[in-house]
Backbone as a ProteinNet text record, in pm:
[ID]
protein_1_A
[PRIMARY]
XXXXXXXXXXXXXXXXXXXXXXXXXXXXXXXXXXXXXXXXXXXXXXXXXXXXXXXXXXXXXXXXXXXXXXXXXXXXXXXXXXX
[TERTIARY]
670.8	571.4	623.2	570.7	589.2	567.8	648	575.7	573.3	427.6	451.3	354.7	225.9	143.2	60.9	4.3	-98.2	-120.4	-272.3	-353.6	-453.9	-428.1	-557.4	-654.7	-754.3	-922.4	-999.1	-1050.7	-1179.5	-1317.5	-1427.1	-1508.5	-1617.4	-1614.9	-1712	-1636.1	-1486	-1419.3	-1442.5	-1469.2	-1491.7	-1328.8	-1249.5	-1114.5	-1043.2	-1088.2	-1037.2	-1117	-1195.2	-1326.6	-1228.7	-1173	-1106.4	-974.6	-915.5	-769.9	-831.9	-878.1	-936.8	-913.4	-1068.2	-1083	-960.4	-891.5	-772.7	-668.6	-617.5	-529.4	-582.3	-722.5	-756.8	-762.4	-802	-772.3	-656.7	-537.2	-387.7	-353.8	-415.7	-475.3	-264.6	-326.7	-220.4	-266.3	-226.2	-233.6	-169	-296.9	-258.9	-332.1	-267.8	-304	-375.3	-538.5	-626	-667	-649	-704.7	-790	-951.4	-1023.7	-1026.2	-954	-973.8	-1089.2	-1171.8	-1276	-1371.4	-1348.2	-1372.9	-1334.9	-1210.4	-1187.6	-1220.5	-1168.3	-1224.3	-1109.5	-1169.2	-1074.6	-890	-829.8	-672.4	-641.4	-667.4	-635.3	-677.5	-786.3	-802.7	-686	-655	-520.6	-387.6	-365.5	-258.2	-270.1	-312.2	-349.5	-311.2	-405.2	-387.4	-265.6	-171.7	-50.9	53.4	15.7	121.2	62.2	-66.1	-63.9	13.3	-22.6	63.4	185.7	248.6	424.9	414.8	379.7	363.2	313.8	206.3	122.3	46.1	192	135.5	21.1	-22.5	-238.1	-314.4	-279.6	-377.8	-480	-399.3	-553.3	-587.5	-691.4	-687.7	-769	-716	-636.6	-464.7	-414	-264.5	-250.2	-167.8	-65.2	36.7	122.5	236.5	266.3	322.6	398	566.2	570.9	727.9	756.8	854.5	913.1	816.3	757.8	697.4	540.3	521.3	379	298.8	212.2	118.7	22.8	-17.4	-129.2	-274.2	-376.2	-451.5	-488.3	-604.9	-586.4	-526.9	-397.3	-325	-262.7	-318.8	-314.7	-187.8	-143.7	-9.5	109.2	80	220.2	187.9	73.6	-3.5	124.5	88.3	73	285.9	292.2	483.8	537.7	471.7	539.6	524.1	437.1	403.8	495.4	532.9	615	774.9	800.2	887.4	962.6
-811.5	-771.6	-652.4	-651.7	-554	-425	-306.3	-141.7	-97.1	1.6	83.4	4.5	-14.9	-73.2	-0.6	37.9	106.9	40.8	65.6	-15.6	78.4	127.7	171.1	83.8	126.4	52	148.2	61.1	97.6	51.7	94.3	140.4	-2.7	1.6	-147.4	-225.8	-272.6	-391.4	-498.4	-610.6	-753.7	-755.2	-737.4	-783.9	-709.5	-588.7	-479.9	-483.6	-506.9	-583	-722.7	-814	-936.2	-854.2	-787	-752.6	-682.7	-586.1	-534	-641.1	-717.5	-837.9	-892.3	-938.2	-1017.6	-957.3	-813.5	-739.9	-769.2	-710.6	-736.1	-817.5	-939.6	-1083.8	-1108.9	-1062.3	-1088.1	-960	-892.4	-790	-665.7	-624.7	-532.6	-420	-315	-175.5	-112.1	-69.6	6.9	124.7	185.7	308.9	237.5	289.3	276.3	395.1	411.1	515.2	457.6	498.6	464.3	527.2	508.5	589.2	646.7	562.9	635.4	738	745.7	783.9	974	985.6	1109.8	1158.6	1344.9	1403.1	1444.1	1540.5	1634.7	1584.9	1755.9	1682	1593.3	1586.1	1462.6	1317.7	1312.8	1221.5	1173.5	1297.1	1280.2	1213.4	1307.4	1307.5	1139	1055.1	927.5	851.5	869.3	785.9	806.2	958.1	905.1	847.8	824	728.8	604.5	543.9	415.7	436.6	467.2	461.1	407	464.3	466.3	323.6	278.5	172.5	39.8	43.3	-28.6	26.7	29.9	116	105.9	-39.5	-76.3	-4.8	32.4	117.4	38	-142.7	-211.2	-211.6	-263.5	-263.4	-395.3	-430.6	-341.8	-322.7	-251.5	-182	-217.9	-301.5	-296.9	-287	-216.2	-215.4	-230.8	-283.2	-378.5	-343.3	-268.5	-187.5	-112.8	-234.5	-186	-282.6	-409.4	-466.9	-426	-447.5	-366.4	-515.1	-575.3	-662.4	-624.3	-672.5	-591.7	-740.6	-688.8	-787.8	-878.7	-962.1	-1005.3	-1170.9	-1131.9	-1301.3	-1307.8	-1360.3	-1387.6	-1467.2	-1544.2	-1578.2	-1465	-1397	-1322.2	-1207.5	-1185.3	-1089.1	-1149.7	-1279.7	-1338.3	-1336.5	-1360.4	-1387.2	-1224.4	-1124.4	-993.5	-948	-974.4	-940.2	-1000.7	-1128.8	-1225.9	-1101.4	-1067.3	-1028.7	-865.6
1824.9	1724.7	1643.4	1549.2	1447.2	1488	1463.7	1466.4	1340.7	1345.1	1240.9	1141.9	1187.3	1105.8	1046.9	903	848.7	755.9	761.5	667.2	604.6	449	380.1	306.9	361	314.6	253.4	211.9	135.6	214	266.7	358	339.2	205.8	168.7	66	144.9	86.7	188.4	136	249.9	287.8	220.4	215.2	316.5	312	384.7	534.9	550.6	640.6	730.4	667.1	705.1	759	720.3	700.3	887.9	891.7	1024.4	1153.8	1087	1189.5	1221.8	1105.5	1178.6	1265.3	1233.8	1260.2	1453.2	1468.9	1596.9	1683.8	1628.9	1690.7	1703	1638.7	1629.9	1824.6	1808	1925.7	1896.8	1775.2	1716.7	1670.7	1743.9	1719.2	1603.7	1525.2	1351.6	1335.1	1270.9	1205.1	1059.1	1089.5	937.7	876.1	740.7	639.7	581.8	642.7	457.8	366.5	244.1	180.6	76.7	83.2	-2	150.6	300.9	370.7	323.8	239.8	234.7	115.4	141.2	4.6	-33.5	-115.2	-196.9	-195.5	-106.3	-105.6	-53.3	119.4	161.6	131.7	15.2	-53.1	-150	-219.8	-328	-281.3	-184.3	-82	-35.2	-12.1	56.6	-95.9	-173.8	-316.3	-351.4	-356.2	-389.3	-305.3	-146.2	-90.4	-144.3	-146.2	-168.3	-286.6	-402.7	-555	-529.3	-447.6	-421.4	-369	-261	-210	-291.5	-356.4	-488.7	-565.9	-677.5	-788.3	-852.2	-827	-921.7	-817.8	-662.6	-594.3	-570.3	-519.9	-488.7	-357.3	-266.3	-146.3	-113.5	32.6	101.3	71.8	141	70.5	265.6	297.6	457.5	446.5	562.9	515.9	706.5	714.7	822	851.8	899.8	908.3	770	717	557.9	454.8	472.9	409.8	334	262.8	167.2	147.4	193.2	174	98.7	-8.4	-80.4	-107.3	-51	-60.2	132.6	112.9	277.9	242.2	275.6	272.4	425.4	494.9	612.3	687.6	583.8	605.5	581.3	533.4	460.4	607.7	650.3	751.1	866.3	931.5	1054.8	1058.8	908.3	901.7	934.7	865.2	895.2	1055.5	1175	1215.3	1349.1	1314.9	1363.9	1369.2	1228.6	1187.2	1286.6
[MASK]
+++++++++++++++++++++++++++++++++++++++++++++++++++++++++++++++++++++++++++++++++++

């Protein structure tokens, strides 16, 4: 299995909501940021790693070792994880 999983969400995304669920049923340990969960800097600070990662800043934003999944596509999820 994969190390080095983090996933930023957004608190009331369905997508980001699915991306969760599945990660768990897959029964894989990740580091989650919500980010609309934060404020001020460490709010900033969060928005500009996603930026770097996906520059439109959509979510959810995973990143799976070196790989950046953006969105819940469950195949591209289940292949990195393999990976």
């Amino acid at each position: 299995m994969a190390e080095n999983i983090r996933l930023y969400a957004l608190t009331t995304c369905i997508h980001c909501r699915n991306t969760k669920e599945y990660l768990k049923e897959c029964g894989v340990e990740y580091d989650c940021v919500d980010v609309d969960a934060l404020q001020g800097e460490d709010r900033e600070k969060v928005l500009e790693e996603v930026k770097k990662l996906n520059p439109s800043c959509t979510f959810p934003t995973l990143v799976i070792g070196d790989r950046v999944i953006v969105g819940f596509r469950k195949d591209e999820i289940e292949e990195a994880l393999k990976g």
